[in-house]
C-alpha positions as a Markdown table, in Angstrom:
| # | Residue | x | y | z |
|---|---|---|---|---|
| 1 | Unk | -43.7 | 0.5 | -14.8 |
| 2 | Unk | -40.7 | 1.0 | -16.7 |
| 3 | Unk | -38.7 | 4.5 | -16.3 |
| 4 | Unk | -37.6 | 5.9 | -19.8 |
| 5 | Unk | -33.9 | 7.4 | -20.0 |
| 6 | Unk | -32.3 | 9.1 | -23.2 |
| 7 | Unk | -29.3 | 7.4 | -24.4 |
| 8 | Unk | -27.3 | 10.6 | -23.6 |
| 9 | Unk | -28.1 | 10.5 | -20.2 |
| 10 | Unk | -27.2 | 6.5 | -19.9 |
| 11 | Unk | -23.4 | 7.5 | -21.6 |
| 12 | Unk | -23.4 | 10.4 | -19.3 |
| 13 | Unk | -23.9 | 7.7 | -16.1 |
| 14 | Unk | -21.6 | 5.4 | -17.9 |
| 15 | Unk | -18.8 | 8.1 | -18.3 |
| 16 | Unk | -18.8 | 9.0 | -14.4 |
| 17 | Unk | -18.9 | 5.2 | -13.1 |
| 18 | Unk | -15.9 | 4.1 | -15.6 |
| 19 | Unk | -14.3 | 7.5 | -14.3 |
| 20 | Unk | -15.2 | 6.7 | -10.6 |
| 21 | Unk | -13.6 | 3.2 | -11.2 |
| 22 | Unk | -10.5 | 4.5 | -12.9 |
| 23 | Unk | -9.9 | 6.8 | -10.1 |
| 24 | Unk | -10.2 | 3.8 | -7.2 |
| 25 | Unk | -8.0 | 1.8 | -9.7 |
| 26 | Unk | -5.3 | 4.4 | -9.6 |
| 27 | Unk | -5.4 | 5.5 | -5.8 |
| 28 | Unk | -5.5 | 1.5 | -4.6 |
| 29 | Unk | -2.2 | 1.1 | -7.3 |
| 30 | Unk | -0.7 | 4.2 | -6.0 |
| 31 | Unk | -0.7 | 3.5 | -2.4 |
| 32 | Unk | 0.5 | -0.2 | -3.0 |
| 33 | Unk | 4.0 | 1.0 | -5.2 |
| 34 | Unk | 4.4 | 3.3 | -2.5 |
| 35 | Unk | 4.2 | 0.7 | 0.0 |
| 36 | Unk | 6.1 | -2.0 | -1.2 |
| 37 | Unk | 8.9 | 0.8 | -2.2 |
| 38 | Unk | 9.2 | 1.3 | 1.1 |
| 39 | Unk | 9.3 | -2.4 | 2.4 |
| 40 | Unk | 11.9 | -3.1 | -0.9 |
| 41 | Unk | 13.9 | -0.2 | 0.6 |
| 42 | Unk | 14.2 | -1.7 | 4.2 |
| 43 | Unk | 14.8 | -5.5 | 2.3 |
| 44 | Unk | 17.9 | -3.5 | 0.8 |
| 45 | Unk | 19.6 | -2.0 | 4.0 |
| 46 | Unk | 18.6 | -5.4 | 5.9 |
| 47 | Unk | 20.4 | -7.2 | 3.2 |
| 48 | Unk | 23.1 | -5.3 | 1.9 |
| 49 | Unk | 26.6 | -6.4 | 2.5 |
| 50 | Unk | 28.5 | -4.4 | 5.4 |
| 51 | Unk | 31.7 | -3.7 | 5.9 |
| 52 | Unk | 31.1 | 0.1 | 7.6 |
| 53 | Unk | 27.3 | -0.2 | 7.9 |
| 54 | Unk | 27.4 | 2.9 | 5.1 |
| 55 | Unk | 26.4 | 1.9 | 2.2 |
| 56 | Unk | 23.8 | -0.9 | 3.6 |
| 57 | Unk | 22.3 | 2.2 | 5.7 |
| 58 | Unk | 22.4 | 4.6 | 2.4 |
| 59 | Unk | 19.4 | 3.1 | 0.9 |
| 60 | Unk | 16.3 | 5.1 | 0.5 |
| 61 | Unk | 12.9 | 5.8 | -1.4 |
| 62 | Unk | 11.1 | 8.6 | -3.2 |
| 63 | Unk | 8.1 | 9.1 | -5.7 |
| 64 | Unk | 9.4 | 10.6 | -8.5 |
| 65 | Unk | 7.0 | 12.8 | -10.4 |
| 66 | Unk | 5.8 | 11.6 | -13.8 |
| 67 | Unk | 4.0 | 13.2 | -16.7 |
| 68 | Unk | 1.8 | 10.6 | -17.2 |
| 69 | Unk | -0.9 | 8.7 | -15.2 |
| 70 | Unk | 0.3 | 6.3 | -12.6 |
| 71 | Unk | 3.1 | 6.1 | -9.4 |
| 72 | Unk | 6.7 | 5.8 | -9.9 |
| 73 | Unk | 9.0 | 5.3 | -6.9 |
| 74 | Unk | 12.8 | 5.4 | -7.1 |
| 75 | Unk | 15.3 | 3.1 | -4.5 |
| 76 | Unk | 18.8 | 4.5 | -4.9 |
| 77 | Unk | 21.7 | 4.4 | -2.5 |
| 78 | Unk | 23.3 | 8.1 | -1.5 |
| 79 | Unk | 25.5 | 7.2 | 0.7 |
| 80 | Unk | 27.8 | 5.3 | -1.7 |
| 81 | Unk | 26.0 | 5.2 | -5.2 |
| 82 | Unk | 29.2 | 4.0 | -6.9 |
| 83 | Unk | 28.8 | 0.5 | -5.1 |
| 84 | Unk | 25.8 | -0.8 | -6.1 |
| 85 | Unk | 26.8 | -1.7 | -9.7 |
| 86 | Unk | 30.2 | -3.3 | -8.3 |
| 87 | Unk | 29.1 | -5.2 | -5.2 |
| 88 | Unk | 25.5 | -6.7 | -7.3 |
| 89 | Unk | 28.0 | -8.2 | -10.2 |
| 90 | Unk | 31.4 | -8.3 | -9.0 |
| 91 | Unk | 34.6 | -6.5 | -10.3 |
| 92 | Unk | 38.4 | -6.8 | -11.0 |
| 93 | Unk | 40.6 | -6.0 | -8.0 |
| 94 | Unk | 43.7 | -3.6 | -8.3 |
| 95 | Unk | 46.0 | -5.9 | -7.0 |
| 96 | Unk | 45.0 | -8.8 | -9.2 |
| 97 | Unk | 42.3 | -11.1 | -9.3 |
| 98 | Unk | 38.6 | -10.9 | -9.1 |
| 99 | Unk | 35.8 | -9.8 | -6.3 |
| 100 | Unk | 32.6 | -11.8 | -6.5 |
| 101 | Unk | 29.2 | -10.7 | -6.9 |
| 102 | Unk | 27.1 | -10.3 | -4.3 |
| 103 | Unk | 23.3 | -10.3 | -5.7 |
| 104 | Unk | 21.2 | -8.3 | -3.5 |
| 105 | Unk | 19.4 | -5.2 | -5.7 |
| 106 | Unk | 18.3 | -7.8 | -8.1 |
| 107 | Unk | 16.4 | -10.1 | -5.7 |
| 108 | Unk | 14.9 | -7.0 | -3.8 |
| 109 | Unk | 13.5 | -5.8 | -7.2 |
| 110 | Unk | 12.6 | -9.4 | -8.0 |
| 111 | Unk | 10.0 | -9.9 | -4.3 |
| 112 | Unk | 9.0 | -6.0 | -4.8 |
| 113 | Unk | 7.4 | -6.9 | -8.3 |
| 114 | Unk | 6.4 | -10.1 | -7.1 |
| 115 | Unk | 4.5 | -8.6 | -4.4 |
| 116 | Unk | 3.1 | -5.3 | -6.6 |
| 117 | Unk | 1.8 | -8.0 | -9.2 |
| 118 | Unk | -0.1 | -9.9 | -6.7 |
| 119 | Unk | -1.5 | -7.2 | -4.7 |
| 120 | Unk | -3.0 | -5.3 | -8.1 |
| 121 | Unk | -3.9 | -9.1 | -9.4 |
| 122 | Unk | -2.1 | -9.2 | -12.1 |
């Protein structure tokens, strides 16, 4: 025999699954950005160039806080944050000429999203 329901109950049971699956969405993204932040952090010091070892060991990763829903990690570089733009694309020299780039930020960021997008199945 068929069980009745009223149609605010079956919105009601609606709602909390959609919220239930919103929630699994959000914790399974979450942990992944965290994750590959990390692993995109670790690509950076293994592959920056090194003169000193500074700056390649000066990478590092923190969630930022946001506003809105979602994750949001940030990869900068303390120990010499002045570097990054001139070693990734290169620069004049003071006595004459010009240093080349040396792409390493923009491949790191390039695998990281790579790897986010087929993790969440994008």
């Amino acid at each position: 025999m068929a069980r009745k329901t009223s149609i605010d109950r079956l919105t009601a049971t609606m709602t909390a699954v959609a919220r239930e699956f919103v929630v699994e969405k959000q914790l399974t993204a979450s942990t992944a950005v965290k994750r590959i932040g990390r692993k995109a952090a670790a690509n950076l010091r293994a592959k920056s160039p090194v003169k000193s070892g500074e700056y390649a060991k000066g990478w590092g990763m923190r969630e930022k806080k946001s506003l809105g829903v979602g994750t949001t990690v940030e990869i900068k570089n303390t120990a010499k944050p002045s570097l990054t733009h001139l070693l990734e694309n290169g620069h004049e020299l003071r006595q004459g000429g010009f240093a080349p780039a040396i792409p390493h930020i923009r491949p790191a960021f390039e695998q990281a999203a790579d790897e986010l997008r087929k993790e969440l199945g994008e």
